[in-house]
C-alpha positions as CSV (number, residue, x, y, z in Angstrom):
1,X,38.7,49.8,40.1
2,X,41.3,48.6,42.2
3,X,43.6,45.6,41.1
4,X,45.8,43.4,43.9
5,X,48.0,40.7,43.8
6,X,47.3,38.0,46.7
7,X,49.9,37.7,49.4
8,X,49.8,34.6,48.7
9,X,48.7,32.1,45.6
10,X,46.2,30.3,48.0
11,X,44.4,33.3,48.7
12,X,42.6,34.9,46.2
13,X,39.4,32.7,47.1
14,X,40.0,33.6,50.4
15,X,40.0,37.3,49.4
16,X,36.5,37.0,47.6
17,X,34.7,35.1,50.6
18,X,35.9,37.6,53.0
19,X,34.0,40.4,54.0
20,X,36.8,42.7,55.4
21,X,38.5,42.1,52.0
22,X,35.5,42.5,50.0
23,X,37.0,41.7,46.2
24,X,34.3,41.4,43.7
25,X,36.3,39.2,41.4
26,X,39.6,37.1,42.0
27,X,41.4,34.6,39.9
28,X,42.0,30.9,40.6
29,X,42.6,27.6,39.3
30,X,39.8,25.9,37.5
31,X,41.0,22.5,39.6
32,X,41.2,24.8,42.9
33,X,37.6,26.0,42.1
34,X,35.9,22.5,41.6
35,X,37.4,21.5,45.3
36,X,36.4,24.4,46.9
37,X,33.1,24.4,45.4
38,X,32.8,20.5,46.4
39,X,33.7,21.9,50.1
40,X,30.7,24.1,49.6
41,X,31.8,27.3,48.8
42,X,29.8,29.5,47.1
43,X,31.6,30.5,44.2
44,X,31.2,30.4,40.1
45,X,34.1,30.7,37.6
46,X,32.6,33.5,34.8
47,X,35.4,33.4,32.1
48,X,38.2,31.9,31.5
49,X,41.9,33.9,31.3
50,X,44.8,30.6,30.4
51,X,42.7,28.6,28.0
52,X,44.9,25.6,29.2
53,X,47.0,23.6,31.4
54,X,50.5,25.2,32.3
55,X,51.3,23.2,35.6
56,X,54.5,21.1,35.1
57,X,57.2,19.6,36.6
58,X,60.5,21.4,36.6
59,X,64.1,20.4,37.4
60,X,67.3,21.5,35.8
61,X,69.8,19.5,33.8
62,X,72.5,18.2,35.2
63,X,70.6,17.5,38.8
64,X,71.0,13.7,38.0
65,X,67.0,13.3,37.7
66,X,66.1,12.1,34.2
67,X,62.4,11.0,35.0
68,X,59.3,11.1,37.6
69,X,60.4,8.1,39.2
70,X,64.1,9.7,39.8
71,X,62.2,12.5,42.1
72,X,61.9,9.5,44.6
73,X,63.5,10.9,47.9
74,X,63.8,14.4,46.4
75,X,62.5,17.8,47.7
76,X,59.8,19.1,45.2
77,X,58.6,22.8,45.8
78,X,54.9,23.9,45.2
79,X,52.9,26.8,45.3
80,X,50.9,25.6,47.8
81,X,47.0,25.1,46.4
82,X,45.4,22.2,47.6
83,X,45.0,21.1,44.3
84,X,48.2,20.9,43.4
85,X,49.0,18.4,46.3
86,X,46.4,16.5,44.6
87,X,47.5,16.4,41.3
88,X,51.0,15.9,42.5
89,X,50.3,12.5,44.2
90,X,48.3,11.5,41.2
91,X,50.9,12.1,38.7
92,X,54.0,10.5,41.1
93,X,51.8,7.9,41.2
94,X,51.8,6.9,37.7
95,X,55.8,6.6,38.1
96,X,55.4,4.6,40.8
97,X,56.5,7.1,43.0
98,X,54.0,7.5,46.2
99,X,53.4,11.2,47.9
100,X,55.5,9.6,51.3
101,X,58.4,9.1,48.9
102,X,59.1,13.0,48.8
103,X,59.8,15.5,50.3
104,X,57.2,19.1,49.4
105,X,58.6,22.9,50.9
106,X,55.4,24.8,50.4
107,X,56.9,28.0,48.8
108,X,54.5,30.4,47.3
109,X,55.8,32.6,44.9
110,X,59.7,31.3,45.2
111,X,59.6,28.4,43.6
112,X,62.3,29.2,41.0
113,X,64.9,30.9,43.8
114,X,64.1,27.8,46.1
115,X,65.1,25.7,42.9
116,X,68.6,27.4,42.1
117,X,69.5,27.9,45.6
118,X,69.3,24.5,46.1
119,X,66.6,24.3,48.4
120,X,64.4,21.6,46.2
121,X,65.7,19.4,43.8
122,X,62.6,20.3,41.6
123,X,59.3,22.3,41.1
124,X,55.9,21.1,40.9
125,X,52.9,23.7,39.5
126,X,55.3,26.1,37.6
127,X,55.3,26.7,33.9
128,X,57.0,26.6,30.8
129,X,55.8,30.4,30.1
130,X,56.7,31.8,33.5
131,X,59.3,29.5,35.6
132,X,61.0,28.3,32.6
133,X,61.4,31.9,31.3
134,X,62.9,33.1,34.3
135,X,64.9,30.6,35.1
136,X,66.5,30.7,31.4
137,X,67.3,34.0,32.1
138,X,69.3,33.0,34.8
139,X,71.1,31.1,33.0
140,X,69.9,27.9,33.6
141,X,68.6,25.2,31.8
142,X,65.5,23.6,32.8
143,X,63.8,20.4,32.2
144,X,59.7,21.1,31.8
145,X,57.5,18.2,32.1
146,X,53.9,18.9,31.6
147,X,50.7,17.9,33.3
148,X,49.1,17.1,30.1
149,X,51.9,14.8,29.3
150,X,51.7,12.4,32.0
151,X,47.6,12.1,32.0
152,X,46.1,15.1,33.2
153,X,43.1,16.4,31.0
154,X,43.1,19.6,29.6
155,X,40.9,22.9,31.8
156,X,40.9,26.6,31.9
157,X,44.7,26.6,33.9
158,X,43.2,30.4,35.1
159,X,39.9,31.2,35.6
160,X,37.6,34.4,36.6
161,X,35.6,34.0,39.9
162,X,33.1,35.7,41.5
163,X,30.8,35.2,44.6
164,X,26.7,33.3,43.7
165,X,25.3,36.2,45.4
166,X,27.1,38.4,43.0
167,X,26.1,36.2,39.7
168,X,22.8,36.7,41.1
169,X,22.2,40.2,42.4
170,X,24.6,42.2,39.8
171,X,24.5,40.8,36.7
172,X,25.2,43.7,34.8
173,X,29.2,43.9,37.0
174,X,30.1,40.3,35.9
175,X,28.9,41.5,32.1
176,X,30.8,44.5,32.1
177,X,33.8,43.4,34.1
178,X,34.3,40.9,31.4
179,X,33.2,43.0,28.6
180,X,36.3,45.4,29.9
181,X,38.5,42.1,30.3
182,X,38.0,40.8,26.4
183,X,39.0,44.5,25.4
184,X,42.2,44.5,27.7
185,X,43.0,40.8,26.0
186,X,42.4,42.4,22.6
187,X,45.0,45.4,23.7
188,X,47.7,43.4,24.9
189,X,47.5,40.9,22.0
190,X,47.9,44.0,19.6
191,X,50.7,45.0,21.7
192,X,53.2,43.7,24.3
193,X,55.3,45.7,24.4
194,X,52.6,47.8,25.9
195,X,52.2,44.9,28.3
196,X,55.8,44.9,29.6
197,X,55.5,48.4,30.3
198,X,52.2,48.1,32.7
199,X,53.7,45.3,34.3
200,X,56.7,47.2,35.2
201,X,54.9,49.9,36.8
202,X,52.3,48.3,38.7
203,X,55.0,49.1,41.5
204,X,55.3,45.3,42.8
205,X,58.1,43.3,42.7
206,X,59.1,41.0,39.8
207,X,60.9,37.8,39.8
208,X,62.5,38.5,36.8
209,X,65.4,41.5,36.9
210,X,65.6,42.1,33.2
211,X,63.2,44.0,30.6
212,X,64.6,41.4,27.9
213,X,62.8,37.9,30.5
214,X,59.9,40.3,31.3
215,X,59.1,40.3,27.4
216,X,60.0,36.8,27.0
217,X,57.3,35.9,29.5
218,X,55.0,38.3,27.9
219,X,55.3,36.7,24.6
220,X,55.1,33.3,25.8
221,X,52.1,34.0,28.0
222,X,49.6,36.2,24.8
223,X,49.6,33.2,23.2
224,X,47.4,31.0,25.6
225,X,45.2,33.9,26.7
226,X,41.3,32.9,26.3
227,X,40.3,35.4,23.8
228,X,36.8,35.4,24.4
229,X,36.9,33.5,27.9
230,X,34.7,31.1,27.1
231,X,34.8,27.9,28.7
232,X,33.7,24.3,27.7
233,X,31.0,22.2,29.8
234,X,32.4,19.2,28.5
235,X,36.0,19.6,29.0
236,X,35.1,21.1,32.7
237,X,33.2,17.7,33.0
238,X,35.8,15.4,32.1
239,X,38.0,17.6,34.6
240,X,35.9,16.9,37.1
241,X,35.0,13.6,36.6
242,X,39.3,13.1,36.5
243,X,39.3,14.7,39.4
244,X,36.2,12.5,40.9
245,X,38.3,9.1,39.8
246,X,41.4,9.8,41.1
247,X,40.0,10.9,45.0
248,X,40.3,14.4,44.6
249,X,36.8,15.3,45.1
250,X,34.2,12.9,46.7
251,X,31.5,13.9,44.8
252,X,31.3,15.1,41.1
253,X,29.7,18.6,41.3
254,X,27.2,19.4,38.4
255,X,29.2,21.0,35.7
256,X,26.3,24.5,36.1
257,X,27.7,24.9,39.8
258,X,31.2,25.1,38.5
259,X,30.9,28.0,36.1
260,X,28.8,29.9,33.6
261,X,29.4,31.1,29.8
262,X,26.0,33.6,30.7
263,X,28.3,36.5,30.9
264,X,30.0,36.4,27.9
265,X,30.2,39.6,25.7
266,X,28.6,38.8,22.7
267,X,30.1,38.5,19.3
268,X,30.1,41.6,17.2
269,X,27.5,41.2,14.3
């Protein structure tokens, strides 16, 4: 098995469509999947990895903003998904802030060293367990903001994905690829320490610089892995339908087209 990380966080969907690439799973955004599978892509999330939302707003203290509506006329930095575009404007909104009224640097993976350079005045679509460790261990203090907190409705924040065809024709490589995945969620659970260490030597760089933010993020990430990757019908339907209401999507997509709970290794007993 070979594991990769995307050049880029829009691209793992990319990756599995693609036939020079040829992945036979990636993982995406729950919200990322709904659109692209509402633009008729022919994809199914199998199991879920973040059994929740992490996508929040991030500034630091002392920048002067003390709420959404202060980002009016600010530079916010995103990853870059569609989605999060989306979600953006929808949130702003409720602040009475419109999507014209700021400024978004697409920035991929450098959200946090666009933020302390000074490049954006904040971050949209980073995380309390990820951005907000690494930029305490710069020594900064940053102001986190949830999605959930200003109206978005809880979803799988990461989800497994694989092509239709593949659902179809090899059944038995989603079972056993997430069979493989609830034993590796099991390890790390029982160890991160263990976790630190493989994520050190997978020989890519890391945001973070020291061993001591590296097991910070670790510890704050074990606790909202989806330890048996299942994921709920109804809270993927009132996801979409949220999505559906606020223009997102144009059309609600049946809750079976988004994913499948099929695959699922079965409880012990």
């Amino acid at each position: 098995m070979t594991l990769g990380s995307p050049a880029s966080p829009t691209w793992p969907i990319r990756y599995l469509l693609s036939k020079l690439v040829g992945a036979d799973f990636a993982v995406s955004y729950e919200p990322q999947v709904a659109i692209s599978i509402e633009n008729g892509h022919p994809i199914t999330a199998v199991g879920s990895l973040v059994a929740e939302p992490t996508a929040a707003f991030i500034w630091l203290q002392g920048s002067g903003i003390e709420s959404i509506s202060d980002l009016k006329g600010k530079t916010i930095a995103i990853p870059g998904l569609p989605f999060q575009k989306s979600f953006l404007e929808s949130l702003l909104a409720r602040s009475g802030v419109k999507l014209e009224d700021v400024k978004l640097r697409y920035v991929g993976y450098r959200a946090v060293p666009t933020l302390v350079s000074g490049g954006a005045d904040a971050i949209f679509g980073g995380s309390s367990q990820l951005e907000g460790v690494e930029l305490r261990s710069l020594g900064r203090k940053p102001v986190i903001t949830p999605v959930q907190s200003m109206g978005a409705p809880p979803y799988d924040e990461l989800v497994l994905i694989t092509t239709d065809e593949r659902v179809s024709e090899e059944p038995q490589l989603v079972r056993d690829f997430l069979a493989a995945l609830s034993r590796g969620t099991a390890a790390a659970v029982r160890n991160p320490r263990a976790v630190v260490r493989e994520v050190e030597g997978v020989g890519e760089p890391s945001p973070v610089s020291s061993r001591k933010a590296r097991e910070a993020q670790v510890a704050a990430i074990l606790p909202i892995l989806s330890r048996d990757a299942y994921m709920d019908p109804e809270q993927a339907e009132g996801l979409v339908n949220w999505m559906h209401g606020e223009g997102m999507i144009p059309k609600k997509i049946p809750v079976p087209s988004l994913l499948t709970n099929d695959f699922l290794p079965q409880p012990e007993g």
